[in-house]
N, C-alpha and C positions, 0 to 999 in steps of 0.2 A: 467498476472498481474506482471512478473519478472522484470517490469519498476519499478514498487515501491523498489521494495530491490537494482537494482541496483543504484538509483539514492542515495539511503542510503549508498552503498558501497562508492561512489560516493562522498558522503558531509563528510565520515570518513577517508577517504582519504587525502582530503583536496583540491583535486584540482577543484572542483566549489563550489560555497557559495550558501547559499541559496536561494538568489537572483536572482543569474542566474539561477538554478534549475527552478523556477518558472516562470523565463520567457520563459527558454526551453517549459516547459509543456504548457504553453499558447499557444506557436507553436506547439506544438506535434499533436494536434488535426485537423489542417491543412495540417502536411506534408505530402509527398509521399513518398515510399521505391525509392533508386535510385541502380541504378546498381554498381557501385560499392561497394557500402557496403553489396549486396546483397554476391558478389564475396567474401570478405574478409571471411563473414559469413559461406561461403561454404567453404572455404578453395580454394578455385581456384585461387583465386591472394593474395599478401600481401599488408601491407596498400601502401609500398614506388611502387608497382607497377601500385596501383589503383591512387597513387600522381602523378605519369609519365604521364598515361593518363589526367589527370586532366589539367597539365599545356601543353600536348600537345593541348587539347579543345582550350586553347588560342589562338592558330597557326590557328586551321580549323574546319571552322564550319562543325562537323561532330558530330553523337552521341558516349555517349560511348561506348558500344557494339560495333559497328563496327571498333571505334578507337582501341581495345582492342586484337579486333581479326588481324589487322594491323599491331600490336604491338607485337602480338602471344602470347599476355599474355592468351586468351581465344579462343576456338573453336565457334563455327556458334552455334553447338550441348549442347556447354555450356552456350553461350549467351538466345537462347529457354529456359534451363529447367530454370535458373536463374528467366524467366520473369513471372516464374509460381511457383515458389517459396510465403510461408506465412514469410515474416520477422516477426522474434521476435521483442516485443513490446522493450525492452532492448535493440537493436539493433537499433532501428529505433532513441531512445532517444539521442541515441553516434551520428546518424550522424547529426541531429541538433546540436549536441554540436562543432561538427567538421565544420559543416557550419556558426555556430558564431567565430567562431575562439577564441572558449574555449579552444579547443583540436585541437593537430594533431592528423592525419591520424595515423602515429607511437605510439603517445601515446594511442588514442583508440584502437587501436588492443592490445598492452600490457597490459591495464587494461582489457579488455574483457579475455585476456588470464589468468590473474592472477584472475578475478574474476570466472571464470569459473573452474578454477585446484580446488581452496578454497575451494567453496561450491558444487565442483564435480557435474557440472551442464555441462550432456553432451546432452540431446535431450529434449529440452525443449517444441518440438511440440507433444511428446506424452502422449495421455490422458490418458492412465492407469500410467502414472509418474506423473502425477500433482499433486493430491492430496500430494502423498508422500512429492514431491518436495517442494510443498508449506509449509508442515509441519515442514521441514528441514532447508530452508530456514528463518523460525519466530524462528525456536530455537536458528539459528545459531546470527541470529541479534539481536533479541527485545526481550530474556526473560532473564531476570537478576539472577542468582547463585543462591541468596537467595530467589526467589519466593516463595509462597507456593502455593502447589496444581498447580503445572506448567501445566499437562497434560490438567486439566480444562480449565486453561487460553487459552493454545491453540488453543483448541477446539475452545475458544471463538472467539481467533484471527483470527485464520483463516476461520471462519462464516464473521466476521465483514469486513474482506477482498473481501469477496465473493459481503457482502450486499454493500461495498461504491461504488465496480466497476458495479452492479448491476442495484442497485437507484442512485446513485450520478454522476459516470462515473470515467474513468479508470484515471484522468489525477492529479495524489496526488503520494507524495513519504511520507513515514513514516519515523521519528527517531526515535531514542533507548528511551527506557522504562525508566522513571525518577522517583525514589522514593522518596515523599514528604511526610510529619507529616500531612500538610495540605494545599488547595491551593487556593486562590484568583480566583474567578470567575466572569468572564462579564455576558453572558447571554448563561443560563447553563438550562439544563434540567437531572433530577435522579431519577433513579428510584432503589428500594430495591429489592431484589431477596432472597426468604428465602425457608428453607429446610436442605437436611443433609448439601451442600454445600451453607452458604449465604456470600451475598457479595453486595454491591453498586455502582451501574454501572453510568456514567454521562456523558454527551455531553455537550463539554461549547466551544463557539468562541467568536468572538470582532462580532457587532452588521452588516456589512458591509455584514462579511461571514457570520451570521447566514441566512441572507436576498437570499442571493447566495446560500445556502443550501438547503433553503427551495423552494426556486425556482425550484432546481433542480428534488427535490426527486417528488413534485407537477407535475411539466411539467408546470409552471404560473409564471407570472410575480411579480414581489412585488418589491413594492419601497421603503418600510420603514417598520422597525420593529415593528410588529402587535402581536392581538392574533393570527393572520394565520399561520404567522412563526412560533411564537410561539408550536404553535399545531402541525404543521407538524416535527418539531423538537423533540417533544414528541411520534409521532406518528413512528417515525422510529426508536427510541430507544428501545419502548415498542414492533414494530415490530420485530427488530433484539433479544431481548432478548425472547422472544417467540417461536422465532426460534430456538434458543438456548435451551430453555428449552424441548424442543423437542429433540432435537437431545441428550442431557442428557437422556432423559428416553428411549431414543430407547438404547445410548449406554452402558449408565450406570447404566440403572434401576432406574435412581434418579430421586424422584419427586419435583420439586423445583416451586413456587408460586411467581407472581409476584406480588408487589404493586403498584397503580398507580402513575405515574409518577409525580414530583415535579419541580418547577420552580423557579429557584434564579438568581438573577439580582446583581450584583457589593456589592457582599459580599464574604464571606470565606468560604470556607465549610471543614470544619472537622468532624471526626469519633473516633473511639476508636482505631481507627486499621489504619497505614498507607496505602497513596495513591500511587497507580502507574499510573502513567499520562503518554501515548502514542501521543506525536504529530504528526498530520496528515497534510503534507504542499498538500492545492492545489492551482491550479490558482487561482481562486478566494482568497483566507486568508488559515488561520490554523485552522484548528479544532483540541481541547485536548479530547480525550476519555480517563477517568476518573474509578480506580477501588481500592476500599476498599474492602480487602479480610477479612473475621472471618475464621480462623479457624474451619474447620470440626468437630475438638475434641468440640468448643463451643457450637455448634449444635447438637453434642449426644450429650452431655451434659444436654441441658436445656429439649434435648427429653425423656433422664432417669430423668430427675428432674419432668418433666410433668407427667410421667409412674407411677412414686412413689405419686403423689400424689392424682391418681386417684384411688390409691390404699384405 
């Protein structure tokens, strides 16, 4: 899933807009790994050597790999393991970008290099480092200083990471965590979560992507904003929170209780407690996942307020 954070390095950066991001990702789901960026990946050539062979292609219809080993940029022996290599999803993003001619060759290898020193991301194919990685990765981007109960959120984010590439599909880059009083919503779905830690969790997109969303999580067609969408849009929030609350009481012992889920259409939604709103760009539109945290302290709180009075 390290498509998602680096396309976020990516827009912080500044050298693609969001725009292009999203068109990238519409391709993404079509492309093939090619050998040369397989090469840069491994470290077997650099980008200006995998550029040499490229504009040799011009001259002769030959493949890469062979032009490569001609070239002696590469063996017979490294062209095989190359062809059996898993490209990282991060990787595969850069060479569409290099194939629009957002990027050079040159620039994508120095940003993979710079992005990789940063968040000390050296084996991305290994699964006893994923979790870690992934954990590391949400702290280093999307949680903000002042959060409260960060280790919670986490937990949450990266569930939620788990569930969009899961039910939805891998092809969405996320931005940074935005703290609002309150925030304007199209067609939104929230649900409560109460216990020692409560909080207000919400799903809200423009009516286009809700339709596209719910498509997806279904495996159905829809053409227009129904109860269907509707339902299903509820039915994945209430899913993922579920899941979450599971994962609390395995980790933390904490019992937390959901409410059922609520629907608002082109109104406001405020709380007592500000919001942290997580944009999720995919092909399809943006989806805002939505979170009013209370305070743990208000939660004992109302728990000894309960205790004393049962006294």
């Amino acid at each position: 899933m390290h498509t998602q954070f680096f396309g976020n390095f990516l827009l912080n950066k500044g050298v693609i807009s969001p725009e292009q991001l999203i068109d990238v990702l519409k391709i993404r789901s079509s492309a093939h790994k090619k050998l040369g960026t397989l090469a840069i990946h491994s470290g077997y050539m650099s980008a200006n050597e995998v550029e040499d062979v490229f504009i040799t292609q011009t001259h002769y219809d030959k493949r890469f790999g062979e032009l490569a080993i001609e070239l002696g940029y590469l063996t017979q022996e490294q062209v095989d393991e190359l062809l059996t290599i898993q490209l990282p999803d991060y990787m595969l993003l850069g060479q569409i970008l290099v194939e629009q001619n957002i990027l050079t060759h040159v620039e994508f290898e120095n940003l993979i290099t710079e992005y990789k020193s940063i968040y000390e991301i050296y084996d991305l194919e290994l699964i006893e480092e994923q979790q870690h990685m992934v954990d590391k990765l949400l702290s280093n981007f999307y949680l903000p200083e002042d959060l409260p109960h960060a280790e919670y959120i986490l937990s949450y984010l990266t569930l939620l990471f788990n569930d969009l590439v899961r039910f939805i599909g891998e092809d969405f880059t996320t931005l940074d965590i935005i703290n609002l009083p309150e925030v304007p919503v199209s067609f939104c779905v929230s649900q409560e979560i109460e216990g020692t830690f409560s909080f207000l969790s919400a799903l809200d997109m423009e009516q286009d992507a809700a339709i596209a969303f719910a498509g997806r999580y279904v495996d159905e067609e829809f053409e227009e904003f129904n109860e269907y969408v509707n339902a299903s849009m509820e039915d994945f929030l209430n899913l993922h929170n579920g899941l979450y609350s599971v994962n609390m009481s395995n980790d933390y012992s904490m019992e937390l209780h959901l409410q059922p889920p609520q629907s608002h259409e082109n109104t406001l939604l405020a709380t007592d407690h500000p919001f942290y709103m997580l944009p999720v760009i995919f092909s399809f539109g943006t989806i805002n996942f939505l979170f009013s945290i209370k305070k743990m302290e208000d939660s004992e709180t109302h728990m000894q307020e309960d205790e004393v009075s049962d006294l």
